[in-house]
Rosetta silent file (secondary structure, phi, psi, omega in degrees, C-alpha in Angstrom):
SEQUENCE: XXXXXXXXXXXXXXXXXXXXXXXXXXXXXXXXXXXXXXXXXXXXXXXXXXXXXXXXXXXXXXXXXXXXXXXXXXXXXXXXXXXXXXXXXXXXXXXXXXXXXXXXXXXXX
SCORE:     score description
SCORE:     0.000 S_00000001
   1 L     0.000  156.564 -162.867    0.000    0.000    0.000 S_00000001
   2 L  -121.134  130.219  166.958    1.440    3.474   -0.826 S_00000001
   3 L   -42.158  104.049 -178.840    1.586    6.005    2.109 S_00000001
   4 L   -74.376   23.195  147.156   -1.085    8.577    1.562 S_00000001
   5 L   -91.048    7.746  172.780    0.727   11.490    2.617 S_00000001
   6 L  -109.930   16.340  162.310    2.967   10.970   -0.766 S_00000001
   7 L  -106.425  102.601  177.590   -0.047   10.913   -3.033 S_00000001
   8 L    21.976  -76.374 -156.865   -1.087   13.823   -5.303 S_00000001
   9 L   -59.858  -51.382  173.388   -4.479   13.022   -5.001 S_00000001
  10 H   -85.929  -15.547  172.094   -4.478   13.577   -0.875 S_00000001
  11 H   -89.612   29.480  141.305   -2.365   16.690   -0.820 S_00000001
  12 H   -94.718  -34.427 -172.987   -4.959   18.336   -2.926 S_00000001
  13 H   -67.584  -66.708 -174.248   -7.724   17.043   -1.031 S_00000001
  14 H   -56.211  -22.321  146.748   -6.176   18.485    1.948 S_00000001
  15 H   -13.433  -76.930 -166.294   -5.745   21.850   -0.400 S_00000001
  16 H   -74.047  -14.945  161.847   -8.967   21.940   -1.023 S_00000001
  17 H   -94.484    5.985  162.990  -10.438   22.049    2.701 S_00000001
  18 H   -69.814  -64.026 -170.400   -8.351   25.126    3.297 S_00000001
  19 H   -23.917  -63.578  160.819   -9.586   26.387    0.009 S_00000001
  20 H    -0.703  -90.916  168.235  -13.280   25.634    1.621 S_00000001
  21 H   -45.226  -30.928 -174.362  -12.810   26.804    4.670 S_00000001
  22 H   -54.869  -56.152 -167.695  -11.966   30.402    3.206 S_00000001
  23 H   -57.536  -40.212  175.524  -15.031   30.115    1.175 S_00000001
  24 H   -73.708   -8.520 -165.426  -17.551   29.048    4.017 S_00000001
  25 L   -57.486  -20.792 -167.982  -16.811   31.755    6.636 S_00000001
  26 L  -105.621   -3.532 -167.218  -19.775   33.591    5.845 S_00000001
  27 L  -118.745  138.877  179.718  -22.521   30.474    5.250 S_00000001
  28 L   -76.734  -60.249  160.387  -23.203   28.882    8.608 S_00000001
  29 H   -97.111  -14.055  176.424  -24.713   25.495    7.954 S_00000001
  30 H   -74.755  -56.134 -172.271  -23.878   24.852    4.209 S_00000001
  31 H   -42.142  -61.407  163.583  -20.346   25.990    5.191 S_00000001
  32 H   -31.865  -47.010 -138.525  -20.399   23.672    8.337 S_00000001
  33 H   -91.687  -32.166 -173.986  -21.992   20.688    5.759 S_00000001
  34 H   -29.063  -68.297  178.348  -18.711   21.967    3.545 S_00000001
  35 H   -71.685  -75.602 -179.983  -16.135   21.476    5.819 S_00000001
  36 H   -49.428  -54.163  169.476  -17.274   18.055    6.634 S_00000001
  37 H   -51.493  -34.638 -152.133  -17.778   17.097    2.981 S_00000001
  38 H   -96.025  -47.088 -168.853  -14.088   18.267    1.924 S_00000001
  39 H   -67.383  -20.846  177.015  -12.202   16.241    5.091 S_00000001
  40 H   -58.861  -48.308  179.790  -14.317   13.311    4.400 S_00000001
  41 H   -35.067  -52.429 -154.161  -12.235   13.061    0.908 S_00000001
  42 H   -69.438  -45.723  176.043   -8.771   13.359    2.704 S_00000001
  43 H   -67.198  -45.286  140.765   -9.734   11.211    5.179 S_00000001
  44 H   -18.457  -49.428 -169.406  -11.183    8.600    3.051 S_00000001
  45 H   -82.460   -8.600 -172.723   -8.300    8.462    0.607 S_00000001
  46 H   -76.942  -42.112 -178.056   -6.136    8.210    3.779 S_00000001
  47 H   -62.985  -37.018  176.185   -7.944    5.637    5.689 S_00000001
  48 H   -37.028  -61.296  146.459   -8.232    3.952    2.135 S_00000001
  49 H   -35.327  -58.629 -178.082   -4.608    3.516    1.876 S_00000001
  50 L   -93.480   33.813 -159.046   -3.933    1.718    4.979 S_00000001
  51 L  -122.741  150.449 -176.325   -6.311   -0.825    4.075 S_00000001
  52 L   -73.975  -23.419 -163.512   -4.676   -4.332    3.386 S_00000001
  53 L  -132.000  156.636  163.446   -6.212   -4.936   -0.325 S_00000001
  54 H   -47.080  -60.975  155.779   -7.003   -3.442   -3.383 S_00000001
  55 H   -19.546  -81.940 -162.873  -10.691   -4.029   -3.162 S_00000001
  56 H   -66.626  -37.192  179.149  -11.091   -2.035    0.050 S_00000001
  57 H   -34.268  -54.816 -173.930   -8.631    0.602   -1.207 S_00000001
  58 H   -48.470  -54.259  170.640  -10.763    1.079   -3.959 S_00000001
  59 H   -26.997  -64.197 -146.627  -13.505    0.710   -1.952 S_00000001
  60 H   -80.987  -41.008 -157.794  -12.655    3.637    0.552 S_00000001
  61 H   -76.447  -33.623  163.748  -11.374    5.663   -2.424 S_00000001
  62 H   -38.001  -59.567 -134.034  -15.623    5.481   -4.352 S_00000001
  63 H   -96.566  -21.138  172.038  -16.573    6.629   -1.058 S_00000001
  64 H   -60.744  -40.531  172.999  -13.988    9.910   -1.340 S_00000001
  65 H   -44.701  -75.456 -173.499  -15.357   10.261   -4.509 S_00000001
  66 H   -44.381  -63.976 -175.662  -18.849   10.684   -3.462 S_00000001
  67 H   -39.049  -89.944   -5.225  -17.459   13.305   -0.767 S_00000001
  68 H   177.176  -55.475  179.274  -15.890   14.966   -3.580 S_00000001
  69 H   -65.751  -34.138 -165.569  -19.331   15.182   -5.742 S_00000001
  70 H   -66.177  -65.755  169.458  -20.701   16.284   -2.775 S_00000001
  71 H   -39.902  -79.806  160.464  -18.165   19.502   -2.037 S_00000001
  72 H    -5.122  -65.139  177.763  -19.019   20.123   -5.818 S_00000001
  73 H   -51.267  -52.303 -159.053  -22.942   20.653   -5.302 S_00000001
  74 H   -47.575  -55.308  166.768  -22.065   22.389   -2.287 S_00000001
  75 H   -60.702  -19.701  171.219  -19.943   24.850   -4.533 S_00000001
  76 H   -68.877  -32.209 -167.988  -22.262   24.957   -6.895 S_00000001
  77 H   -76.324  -66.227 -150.777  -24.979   26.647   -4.322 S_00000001
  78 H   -56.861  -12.339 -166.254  -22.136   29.076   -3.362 S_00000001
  79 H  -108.661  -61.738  158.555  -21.536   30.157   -6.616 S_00000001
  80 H   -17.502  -50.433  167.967  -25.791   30.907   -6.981 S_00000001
  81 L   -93.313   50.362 -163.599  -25.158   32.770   -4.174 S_00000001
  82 L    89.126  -42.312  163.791  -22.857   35.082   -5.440 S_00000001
  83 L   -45.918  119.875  156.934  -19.748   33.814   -4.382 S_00000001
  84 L   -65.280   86.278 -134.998  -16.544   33.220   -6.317 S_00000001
  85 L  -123.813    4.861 -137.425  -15.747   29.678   -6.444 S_00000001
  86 H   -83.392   -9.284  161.607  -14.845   29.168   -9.785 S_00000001
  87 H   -39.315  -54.681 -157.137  -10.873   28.425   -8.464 S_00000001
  88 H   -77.204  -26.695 -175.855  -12.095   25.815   -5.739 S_00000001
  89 H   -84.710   -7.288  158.365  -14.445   23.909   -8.432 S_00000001
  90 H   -94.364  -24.869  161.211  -11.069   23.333  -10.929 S_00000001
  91 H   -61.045  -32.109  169.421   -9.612   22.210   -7.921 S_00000001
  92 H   -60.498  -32.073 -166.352  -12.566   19.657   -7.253 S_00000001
  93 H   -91.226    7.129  166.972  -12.982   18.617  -10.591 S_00000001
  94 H   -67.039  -55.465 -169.446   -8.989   17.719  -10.362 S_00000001
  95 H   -58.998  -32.501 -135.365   -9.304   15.850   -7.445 S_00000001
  96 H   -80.613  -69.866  173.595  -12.339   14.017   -8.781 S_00000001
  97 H   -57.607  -37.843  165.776  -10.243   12.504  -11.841 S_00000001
  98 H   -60.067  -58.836 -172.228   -7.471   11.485  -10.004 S_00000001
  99 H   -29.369  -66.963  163.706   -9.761    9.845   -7.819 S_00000001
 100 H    -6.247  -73.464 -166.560  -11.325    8.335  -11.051 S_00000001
 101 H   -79.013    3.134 -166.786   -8.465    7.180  -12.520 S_00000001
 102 H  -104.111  -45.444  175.508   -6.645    5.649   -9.191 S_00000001
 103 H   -43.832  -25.861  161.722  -10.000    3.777   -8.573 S_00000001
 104 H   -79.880  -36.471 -178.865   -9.487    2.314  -12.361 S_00000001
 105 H   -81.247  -25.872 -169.115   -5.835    0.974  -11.574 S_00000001
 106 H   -83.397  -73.274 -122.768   -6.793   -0.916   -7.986 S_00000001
 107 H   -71.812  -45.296 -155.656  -10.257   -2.475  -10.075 S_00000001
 108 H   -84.249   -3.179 -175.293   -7.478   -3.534  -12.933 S_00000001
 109 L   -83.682    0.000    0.000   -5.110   -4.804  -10.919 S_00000001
């Protein structure tokens, strides 16, 4: 299993809940829902990682994903409400792919 603090894919993740946080200061409970949504990723690809098999790796990393889609919507409202997001949503849709495509090498392997 490869250490997740040397993979791309979680030092963006962790990136991107800074990024968040900046963004959420002013919305109370979306921001709150935000913040939970963007650490689930990090945490997910981290716990994911430390997992014995490909399978659950994989597993762990689908479920990062879904965080990841999630942070998306979430940015999506923020950007309805005026806010300028469109930085943190090329960072999401980065992380997203990477996800993507490391979730295609553990199924092929």
């Amino acid at each position: 299993m490869t250490n997740f603090r040397q993979l791309r894919v979680w030092n963006a993740a962790n990136q991107q809940i800074t990024g968040i946080a900046a963004i959420t200061v002013s919305f109370a409970d979306l921001g709150s829902q935000m913040r939970r949504a963007a650490i689930s990723v990090s945490s997910n690809i981290a716990e994911g990682s430390g997992r014995g098999s490909d399978a659950d790796y994989a597993r762990c990393l689908a479920i990062a994903r879904g965080s990841n889609d999630e942070v998306a919507a979430q940015l999506h409202i923020c950007q309805a409400l005026g806010q300028n997001v469109t930085q943190q949503l090329e960072a999401n849709a980065s992380i997203g792919k990477m996800l993507t495509v490391l979730i295609r090498r553990l199924r092929s392997s």
